[in-house]
Jmol script that loads the backbone (N, CA, C; Angstrom):
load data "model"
ATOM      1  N   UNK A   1      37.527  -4.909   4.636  1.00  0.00           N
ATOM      2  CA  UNK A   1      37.995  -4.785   6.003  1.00  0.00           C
ATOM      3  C   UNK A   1      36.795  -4.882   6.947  1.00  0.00           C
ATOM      4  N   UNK A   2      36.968  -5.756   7.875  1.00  0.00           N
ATOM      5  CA  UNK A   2      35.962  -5.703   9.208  1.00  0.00           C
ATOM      6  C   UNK A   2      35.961  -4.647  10.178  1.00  0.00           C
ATOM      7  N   UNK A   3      34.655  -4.619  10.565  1.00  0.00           N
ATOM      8  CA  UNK A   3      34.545  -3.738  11.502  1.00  0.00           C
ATOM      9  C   UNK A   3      35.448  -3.470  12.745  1.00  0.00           C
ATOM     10  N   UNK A   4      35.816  -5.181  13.205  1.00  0.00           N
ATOM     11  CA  UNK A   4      36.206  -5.700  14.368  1.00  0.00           C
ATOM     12  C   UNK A   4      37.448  -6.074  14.166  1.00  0.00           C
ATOM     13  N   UNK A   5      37.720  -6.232  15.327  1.00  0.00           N
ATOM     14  CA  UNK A   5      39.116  -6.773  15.332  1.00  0.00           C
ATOM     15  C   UNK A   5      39.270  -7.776  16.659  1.00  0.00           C
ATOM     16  N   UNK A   6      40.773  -8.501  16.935  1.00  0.00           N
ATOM     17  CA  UNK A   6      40.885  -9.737  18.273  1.00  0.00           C
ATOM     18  C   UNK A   6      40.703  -8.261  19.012  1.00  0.00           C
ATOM     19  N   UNK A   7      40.639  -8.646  20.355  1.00  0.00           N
ATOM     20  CA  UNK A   7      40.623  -7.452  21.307  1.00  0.00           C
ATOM     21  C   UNK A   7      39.195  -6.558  21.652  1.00  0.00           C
ATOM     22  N   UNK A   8      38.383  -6.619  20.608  1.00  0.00           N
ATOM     23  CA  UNK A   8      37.924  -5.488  21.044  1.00  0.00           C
ATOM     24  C   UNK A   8      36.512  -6.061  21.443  1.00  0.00           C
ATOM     25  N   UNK A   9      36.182  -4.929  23.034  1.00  0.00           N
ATOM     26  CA  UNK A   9      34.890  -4.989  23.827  1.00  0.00           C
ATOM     27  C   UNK A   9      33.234  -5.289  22.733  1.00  0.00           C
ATOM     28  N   UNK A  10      32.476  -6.492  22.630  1.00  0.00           N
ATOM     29  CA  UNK A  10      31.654  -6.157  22.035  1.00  0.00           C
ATOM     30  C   UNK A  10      30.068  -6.752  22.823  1.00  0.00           C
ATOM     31  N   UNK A  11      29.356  -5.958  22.541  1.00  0.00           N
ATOM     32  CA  UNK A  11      28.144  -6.474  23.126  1.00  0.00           C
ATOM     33  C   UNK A  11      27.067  -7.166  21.835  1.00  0.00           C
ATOM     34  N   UNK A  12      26.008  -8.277  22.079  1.00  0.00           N
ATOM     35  CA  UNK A  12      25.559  -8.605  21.467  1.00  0.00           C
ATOM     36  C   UNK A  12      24.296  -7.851  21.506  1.00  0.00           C
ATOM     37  N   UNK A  13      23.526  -7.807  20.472  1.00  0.00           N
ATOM     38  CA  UNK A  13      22.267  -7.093  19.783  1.00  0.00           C
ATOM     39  C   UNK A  13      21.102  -8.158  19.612  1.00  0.00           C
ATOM     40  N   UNK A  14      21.169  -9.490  19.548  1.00  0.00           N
ATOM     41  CA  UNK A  14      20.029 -10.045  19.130  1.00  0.00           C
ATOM     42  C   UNK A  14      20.557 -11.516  19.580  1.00  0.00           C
ATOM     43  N   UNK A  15      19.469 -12.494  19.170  1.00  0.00           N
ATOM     44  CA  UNK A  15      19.743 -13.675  19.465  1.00  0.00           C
ATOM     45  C   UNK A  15      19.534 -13.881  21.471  1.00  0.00           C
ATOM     46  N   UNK A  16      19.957 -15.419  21.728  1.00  0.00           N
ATOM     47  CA  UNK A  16      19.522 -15.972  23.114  1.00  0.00           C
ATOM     48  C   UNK A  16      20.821 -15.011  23.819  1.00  0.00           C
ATOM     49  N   UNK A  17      21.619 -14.135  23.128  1.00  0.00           N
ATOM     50  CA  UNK A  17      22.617 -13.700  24.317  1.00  0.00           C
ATOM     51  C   UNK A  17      22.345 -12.206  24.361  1.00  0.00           C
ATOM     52  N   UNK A  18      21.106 -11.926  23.747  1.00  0.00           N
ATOM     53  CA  UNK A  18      21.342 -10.591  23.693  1.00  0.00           C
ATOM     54  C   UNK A  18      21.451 -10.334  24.963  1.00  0.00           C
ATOM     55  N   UNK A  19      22.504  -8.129  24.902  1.00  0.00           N
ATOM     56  CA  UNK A  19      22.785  -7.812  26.198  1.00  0.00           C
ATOM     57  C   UNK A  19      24.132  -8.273  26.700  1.00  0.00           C
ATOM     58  N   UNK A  20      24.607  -9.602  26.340  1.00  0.00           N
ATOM     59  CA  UNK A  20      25.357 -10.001  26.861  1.00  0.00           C
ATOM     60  C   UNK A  20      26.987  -9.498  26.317  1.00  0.00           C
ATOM     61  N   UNK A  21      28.080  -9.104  27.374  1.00  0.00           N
ATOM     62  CA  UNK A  21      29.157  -8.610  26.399  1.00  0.00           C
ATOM     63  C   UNK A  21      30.060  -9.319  26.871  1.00  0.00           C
ATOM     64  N   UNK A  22      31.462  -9.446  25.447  1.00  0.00           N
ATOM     65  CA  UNK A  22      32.397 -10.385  25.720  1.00  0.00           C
ATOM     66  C   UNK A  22      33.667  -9.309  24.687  1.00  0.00           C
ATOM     67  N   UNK A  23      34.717  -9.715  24.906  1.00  0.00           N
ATOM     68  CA  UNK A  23      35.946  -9.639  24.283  1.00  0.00           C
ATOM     69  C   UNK A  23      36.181 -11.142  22.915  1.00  0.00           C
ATOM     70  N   UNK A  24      36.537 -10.316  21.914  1.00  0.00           N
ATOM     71  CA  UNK A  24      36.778 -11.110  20.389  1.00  0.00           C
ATOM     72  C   UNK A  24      38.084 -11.874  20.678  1.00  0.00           C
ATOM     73  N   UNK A  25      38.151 -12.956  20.592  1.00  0.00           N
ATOM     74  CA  UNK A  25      39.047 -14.236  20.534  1.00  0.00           C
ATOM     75  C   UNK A  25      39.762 -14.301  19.459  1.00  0.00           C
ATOM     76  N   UNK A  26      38.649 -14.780  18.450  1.00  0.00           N
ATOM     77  CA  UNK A  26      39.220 -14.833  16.851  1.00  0.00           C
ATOM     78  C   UNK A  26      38.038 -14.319  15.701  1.00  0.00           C
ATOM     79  N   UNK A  27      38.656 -13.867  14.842  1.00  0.00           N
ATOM     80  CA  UNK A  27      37.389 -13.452  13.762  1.00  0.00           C
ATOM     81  C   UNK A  27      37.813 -14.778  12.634  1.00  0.00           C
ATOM     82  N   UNK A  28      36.722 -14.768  12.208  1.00  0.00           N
ATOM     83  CA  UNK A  28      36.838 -15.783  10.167  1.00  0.00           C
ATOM     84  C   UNK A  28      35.941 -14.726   9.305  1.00  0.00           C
ATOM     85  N   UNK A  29      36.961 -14.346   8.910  1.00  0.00           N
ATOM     86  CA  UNK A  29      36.553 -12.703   7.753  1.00  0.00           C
ATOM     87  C   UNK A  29      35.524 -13.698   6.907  1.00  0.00           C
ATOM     88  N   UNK A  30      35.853 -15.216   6.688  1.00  0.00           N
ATOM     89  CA  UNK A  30      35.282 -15.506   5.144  1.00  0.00           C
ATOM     90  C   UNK A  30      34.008 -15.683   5.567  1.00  0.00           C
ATOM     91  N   UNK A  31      33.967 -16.457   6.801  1.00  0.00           N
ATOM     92  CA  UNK A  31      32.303 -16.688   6.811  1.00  0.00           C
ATOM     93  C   UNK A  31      31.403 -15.349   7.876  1.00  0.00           C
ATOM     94  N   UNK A  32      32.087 -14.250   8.295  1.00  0.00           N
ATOM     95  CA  UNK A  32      31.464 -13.290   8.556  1.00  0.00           C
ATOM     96  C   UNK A  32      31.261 -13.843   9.834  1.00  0.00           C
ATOM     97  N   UNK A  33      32.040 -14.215  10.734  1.00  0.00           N
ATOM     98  CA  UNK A  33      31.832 -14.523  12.130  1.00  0.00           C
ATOM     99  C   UNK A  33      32.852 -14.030  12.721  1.00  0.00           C
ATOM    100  N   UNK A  34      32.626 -14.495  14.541  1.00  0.00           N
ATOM    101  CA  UNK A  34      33.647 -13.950  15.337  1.00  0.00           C
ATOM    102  C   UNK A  34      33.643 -14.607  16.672  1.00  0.00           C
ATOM    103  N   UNK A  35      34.369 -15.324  17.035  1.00  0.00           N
ATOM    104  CA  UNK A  35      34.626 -16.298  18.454  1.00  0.00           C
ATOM    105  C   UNK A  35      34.365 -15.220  19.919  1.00  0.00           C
ATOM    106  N   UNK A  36      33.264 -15.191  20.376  1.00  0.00           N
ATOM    107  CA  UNK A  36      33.797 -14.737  22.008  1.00  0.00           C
ATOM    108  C   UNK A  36      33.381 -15.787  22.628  1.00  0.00           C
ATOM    109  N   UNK A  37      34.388 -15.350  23.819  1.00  0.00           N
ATOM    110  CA  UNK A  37      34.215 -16.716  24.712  1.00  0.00           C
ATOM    111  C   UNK A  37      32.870 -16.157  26.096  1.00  0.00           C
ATOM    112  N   UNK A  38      32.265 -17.661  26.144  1.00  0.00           N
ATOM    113  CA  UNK A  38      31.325 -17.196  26.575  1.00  0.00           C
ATOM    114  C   UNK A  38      29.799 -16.676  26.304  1.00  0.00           C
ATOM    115  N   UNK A  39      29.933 -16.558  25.060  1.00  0.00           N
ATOM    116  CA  UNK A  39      28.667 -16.273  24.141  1.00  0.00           C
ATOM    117  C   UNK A  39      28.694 -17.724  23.220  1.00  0.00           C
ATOM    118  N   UNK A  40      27.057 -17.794  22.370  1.00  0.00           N
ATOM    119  CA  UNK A  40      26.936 -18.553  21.809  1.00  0.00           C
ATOM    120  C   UNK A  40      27.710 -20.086  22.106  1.00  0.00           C
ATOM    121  N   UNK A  41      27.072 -20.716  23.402  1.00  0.00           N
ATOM    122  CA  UNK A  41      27.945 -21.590  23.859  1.00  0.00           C
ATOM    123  C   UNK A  41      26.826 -22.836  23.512  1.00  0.00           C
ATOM    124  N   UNK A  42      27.690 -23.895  23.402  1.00  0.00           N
ATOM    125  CA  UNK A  42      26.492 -25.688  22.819  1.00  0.00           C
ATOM    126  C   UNK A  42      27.154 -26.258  23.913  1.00  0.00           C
ATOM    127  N   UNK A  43      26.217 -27.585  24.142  1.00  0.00           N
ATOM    128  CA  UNK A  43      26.569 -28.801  24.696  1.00  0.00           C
ATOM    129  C   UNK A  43      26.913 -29.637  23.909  1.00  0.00           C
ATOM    130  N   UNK A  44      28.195 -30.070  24.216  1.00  0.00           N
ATOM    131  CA  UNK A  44      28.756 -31.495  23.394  1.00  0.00           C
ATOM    132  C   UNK A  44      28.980 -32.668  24.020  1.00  0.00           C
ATOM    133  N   UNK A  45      28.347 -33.620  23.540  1.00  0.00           N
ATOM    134  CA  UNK A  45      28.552 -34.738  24.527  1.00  0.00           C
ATOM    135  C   UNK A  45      29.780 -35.563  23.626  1.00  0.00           C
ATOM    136  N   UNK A  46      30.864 -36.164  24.959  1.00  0.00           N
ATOM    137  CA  UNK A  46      31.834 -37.086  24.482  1.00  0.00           C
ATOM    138  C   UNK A  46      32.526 -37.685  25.432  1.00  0.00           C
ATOM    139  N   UNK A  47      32.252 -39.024  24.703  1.00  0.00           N
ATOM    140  CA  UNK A  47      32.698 -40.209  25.194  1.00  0.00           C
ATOM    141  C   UNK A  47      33.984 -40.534  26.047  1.00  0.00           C
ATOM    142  N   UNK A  48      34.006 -41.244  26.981  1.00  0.00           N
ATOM    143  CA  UNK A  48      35.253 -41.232  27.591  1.00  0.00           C
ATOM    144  C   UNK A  48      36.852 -41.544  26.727  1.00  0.00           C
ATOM    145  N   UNK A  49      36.319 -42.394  26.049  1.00  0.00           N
ATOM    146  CA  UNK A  49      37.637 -42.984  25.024  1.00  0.00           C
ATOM    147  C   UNK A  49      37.811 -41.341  24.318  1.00  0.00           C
ATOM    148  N   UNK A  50      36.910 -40.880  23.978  1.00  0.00           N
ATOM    149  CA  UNK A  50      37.919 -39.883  23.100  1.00  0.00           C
ATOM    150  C   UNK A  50      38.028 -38.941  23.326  1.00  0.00           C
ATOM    151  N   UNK A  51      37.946 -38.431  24.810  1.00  0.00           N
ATOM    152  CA  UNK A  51      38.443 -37.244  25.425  1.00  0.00           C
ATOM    153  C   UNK A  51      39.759 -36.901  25.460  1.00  0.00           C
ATOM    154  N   UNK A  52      40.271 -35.974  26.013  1.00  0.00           N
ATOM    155  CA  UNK A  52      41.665 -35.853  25.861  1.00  0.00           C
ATOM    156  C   UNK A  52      42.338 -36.066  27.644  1.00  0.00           C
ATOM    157  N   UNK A  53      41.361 -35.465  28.594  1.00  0.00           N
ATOM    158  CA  UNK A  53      42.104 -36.012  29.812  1.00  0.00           C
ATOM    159  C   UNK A  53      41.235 -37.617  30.588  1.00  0.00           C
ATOM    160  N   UNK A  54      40.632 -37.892  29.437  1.00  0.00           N
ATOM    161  CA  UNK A  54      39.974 -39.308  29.947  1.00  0.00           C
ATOM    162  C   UNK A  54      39.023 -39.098  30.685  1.00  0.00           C
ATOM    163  N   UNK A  55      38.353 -37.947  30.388  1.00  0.00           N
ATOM    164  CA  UNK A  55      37.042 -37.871  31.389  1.00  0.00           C
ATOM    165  C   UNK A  55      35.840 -37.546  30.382  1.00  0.00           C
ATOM    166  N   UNK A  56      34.991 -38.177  30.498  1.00  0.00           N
ATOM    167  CA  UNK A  56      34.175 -38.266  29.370  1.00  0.00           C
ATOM    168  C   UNK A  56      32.876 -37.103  30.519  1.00  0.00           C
ATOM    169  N   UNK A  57      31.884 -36.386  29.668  1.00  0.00           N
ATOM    170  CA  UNK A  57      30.872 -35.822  29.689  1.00  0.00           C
ATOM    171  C   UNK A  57      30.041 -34.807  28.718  1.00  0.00           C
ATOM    172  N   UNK A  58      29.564 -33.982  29.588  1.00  0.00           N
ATOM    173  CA  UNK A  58      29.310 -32.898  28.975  1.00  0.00           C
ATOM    174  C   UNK A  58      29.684 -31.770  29.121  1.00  0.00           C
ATOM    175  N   UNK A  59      30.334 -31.011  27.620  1.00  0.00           N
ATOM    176  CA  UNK A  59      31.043 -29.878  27.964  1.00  0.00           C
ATOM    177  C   UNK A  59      30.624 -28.408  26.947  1.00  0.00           C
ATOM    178  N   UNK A  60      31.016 -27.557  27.417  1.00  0.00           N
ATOM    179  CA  UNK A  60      30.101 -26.381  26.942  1.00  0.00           C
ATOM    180  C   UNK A  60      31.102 -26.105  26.157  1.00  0.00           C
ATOM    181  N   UNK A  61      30.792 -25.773  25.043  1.00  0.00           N
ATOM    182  CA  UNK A  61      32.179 -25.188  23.902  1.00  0.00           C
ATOM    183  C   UNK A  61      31.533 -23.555  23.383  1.00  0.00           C
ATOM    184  N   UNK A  62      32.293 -22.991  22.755  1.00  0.00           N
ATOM    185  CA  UNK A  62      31.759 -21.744  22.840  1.00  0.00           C
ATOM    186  C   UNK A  62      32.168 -22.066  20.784  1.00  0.00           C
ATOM    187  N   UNK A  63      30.966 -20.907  20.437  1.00  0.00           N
ATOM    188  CA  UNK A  63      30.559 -21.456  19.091  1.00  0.00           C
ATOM    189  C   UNK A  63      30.369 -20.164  18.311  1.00  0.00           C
ATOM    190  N   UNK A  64      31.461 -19.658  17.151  1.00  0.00           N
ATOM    191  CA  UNK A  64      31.154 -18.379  16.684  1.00  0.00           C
ATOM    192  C   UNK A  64      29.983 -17.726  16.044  1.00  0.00           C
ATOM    193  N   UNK A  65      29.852 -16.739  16.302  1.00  0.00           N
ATOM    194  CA  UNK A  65      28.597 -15.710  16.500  1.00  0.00           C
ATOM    195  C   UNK A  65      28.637 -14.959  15.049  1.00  0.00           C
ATOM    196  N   UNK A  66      27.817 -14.634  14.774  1.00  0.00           N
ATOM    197  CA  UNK A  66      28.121 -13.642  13.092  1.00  0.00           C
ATOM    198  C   UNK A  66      28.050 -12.223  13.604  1.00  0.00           C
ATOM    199  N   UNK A  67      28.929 -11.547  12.856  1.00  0.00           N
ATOM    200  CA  UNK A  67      29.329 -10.311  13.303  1.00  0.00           C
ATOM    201  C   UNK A  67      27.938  -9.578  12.968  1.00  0.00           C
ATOM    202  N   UNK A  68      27.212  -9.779  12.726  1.00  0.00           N
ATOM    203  CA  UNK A  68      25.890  -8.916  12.366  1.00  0.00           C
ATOM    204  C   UNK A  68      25.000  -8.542  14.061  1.00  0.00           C
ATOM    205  N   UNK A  69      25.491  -9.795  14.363  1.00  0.00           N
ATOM    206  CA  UNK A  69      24.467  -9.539  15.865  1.00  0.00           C
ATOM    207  C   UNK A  69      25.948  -8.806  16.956  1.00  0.00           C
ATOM    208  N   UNK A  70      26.815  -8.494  16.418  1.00  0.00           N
ATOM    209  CA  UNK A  70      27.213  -7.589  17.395  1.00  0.00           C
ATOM    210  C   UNK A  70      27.692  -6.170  17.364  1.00  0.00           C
ATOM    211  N   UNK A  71      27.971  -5.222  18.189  1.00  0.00           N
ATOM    212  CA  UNK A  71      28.278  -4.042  18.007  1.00  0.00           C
ATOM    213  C   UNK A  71      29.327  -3.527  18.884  1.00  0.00           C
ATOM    214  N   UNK A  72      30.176  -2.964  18.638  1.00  0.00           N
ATOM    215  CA  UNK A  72      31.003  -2.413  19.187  1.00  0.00           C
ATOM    216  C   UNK A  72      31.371  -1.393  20.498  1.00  0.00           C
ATOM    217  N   UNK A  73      31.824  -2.021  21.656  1.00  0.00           N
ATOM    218  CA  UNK A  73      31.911  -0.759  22.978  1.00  0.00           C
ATOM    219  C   UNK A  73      32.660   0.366  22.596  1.00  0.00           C
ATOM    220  N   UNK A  74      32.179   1.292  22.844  1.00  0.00           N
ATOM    221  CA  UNK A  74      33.612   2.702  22.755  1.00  0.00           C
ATOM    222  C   UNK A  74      33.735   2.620  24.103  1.00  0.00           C
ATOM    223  N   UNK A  75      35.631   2.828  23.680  1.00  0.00           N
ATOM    224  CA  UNK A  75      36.707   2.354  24.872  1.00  0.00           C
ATOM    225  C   UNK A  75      36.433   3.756  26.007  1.00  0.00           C
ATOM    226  N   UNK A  76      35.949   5.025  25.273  1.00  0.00           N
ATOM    227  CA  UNK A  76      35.993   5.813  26.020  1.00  0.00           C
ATOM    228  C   UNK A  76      34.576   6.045  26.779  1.00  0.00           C
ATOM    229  N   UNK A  77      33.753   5.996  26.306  1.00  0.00           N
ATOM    230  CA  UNK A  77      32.184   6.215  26.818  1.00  0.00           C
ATOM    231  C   UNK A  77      31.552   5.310  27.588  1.00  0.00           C
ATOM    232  N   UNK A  78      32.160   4.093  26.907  1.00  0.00           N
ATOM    233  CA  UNK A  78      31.424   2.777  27.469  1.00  0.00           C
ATOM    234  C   UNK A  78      30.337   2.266  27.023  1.00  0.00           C
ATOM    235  N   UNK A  79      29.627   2.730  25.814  1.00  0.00           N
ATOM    236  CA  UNK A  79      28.623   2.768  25.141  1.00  0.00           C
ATOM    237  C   UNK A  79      28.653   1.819  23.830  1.00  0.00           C
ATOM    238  N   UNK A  80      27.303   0.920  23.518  1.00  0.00           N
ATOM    239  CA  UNK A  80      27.578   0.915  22.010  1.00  0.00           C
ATOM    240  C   UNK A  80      27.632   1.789  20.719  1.00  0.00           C
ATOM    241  N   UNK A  81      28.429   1.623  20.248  1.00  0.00           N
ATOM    242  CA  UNK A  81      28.770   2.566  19.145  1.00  0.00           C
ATOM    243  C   UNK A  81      28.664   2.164  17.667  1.00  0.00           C
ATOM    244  N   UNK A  82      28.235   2.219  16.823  1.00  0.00           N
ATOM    245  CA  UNK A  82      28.766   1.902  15.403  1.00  0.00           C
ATOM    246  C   UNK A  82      29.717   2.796  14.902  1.00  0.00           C
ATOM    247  N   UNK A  83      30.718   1.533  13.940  1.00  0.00           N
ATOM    248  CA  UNK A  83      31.757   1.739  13.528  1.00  0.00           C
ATOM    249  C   UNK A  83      32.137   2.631  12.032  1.00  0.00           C
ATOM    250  N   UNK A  84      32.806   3.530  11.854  1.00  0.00           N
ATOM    251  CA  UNK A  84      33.532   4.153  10.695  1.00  0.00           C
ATOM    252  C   UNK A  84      34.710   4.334  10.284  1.00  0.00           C
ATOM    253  N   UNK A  85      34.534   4.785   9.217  1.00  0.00           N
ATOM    254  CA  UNK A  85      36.377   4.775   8.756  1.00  0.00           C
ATOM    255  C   UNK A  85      36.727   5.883   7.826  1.00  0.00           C
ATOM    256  N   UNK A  86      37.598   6.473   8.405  1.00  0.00           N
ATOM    257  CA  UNK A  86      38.765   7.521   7.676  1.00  0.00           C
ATOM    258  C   UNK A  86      40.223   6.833   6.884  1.00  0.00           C
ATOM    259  N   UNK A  87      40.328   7.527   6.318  1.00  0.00           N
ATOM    260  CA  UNK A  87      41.967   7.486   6.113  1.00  0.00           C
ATOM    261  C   UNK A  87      42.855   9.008   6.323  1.00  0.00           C
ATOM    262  N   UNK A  88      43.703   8.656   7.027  1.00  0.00           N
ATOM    263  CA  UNK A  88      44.951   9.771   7.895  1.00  0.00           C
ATOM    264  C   UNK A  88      46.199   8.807   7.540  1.00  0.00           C
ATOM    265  N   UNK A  89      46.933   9.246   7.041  1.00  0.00           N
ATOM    266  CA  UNK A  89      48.349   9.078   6.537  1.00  0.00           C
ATOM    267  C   UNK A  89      48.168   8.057   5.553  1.00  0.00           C
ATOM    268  N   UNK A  90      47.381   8.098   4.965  1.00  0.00           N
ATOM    269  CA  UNK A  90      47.481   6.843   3.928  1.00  0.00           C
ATOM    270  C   UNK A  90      46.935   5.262   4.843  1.00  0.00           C
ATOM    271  N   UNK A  91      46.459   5.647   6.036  1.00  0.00           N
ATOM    272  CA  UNK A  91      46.241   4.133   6.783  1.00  0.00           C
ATOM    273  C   UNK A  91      44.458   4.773   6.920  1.00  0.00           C
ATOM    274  N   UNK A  92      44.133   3.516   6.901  1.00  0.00           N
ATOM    275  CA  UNK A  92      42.456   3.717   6.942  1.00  0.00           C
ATOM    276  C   UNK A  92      42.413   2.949   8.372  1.00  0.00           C
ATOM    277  N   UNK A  93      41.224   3.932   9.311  1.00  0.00           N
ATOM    278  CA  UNK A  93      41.910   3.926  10.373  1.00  0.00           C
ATOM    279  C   UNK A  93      40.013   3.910  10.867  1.00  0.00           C
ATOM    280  N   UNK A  94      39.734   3.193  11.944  1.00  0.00           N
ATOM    281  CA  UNK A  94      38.302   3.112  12.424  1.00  0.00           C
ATOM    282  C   UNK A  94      38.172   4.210  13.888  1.00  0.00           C
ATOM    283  N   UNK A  95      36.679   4.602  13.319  1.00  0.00           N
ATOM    284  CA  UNK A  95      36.376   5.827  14.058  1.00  0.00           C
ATOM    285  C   UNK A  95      34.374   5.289  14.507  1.00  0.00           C
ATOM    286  N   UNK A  96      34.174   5.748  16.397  1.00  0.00           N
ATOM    287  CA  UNK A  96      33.327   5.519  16.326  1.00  0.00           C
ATOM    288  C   UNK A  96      32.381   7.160  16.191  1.00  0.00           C
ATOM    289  N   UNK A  97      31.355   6.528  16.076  1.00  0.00           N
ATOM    290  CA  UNK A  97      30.354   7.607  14.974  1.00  0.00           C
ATOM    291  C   UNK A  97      29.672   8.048  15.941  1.00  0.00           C
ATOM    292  N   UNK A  98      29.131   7.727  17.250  1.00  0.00           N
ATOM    293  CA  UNK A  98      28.976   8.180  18.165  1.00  0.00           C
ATOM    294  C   UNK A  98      29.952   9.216  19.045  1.00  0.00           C
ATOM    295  N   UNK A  99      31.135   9.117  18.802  1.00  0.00           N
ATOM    296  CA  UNK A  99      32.112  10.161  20.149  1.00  0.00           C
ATOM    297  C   UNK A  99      32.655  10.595  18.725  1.00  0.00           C
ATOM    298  N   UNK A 100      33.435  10.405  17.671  1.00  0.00           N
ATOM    299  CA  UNK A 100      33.737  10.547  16.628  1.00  0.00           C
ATOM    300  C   UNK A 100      35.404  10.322  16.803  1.00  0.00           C
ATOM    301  N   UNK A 101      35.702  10.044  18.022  1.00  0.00           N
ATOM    302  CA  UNK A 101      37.444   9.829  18.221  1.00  0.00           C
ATOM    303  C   UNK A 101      37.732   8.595  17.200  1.00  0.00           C
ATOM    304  N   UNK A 102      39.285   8.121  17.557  1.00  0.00           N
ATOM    305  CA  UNK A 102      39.749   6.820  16.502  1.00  0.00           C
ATOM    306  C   UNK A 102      39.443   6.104  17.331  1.00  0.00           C
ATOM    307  N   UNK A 103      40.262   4.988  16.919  1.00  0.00           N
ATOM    308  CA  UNK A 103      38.912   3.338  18.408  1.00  0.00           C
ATOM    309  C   UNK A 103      40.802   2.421  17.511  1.00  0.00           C
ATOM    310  N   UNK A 104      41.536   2.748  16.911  1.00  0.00           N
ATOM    311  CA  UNK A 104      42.634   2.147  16.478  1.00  0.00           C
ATOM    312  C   UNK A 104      43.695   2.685  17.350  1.00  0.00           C
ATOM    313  N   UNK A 105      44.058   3.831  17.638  1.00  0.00           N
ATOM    314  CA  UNK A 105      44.787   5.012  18.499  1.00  0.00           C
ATOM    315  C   UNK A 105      45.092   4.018  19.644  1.00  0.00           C
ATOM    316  N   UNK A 106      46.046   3.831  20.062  1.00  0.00           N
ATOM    317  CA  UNK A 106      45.792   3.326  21.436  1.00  0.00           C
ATOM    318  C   UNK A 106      46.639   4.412  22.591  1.00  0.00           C
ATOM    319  N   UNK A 107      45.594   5.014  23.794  1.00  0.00           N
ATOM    320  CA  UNK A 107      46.664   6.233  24.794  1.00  0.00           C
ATOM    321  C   UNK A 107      47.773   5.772  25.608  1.00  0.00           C
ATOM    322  N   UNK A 108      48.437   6.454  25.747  1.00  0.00           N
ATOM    323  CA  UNK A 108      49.752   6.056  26.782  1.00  0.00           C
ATOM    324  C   UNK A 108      49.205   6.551  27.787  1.00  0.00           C
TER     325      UNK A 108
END
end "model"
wireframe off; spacefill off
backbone 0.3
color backbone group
């Protein structure tokens, strides 16, 4: 099980974005990455013929990041936090280690 999940606030730790924070798009458990938009972004150049609205240039695509260079906001502090895990009712359930609340819980 990953640390992370879609949804959740993360700031980066290293690399050209450090500092920089974004919200998780998509994770790929297999290769240990995670899509935010806005981070880890390339230039792609392409041609007019094979664009999709017929406008050919240069465009910034955003390019997944490995979950190693990032860390997790707590929703309540606002802080980075590293992540832990309990199990309560038979569900294994993530807790940050800094405030020690759940980070799965969501309040009404």
């Amino acid at each position: 099980m990953l640390k992370f999940k879609v949804g959740d606030k993360v700031k980066i730790i290293s690399g050209k974005d450090k500092g920089r924070d974004g919200v998780i798009e998509k994770i790929f458990p297999k290769k240990g990455t995670a899509l935010v938009p806005g981070v880890n972004m390339y230039k792609k150049h392409i041609k007019k013929a094979l664009a999709k609205d017929n406008k050919g240039g240069i465009y910034e695509i955003p390019r997944p990041i490995d979950v190693s260079k990032l860390v997790i906001i707590d929703p309540k502090t606002k802080k980075p936090t590293r992540v832990g895990f309990k199990i309560q009712g038979g569900k294994k359930l993530r807790f940050a280690k800094k405030g020690g609340h759940l980070l799965d819980i969501k309040e009404k």
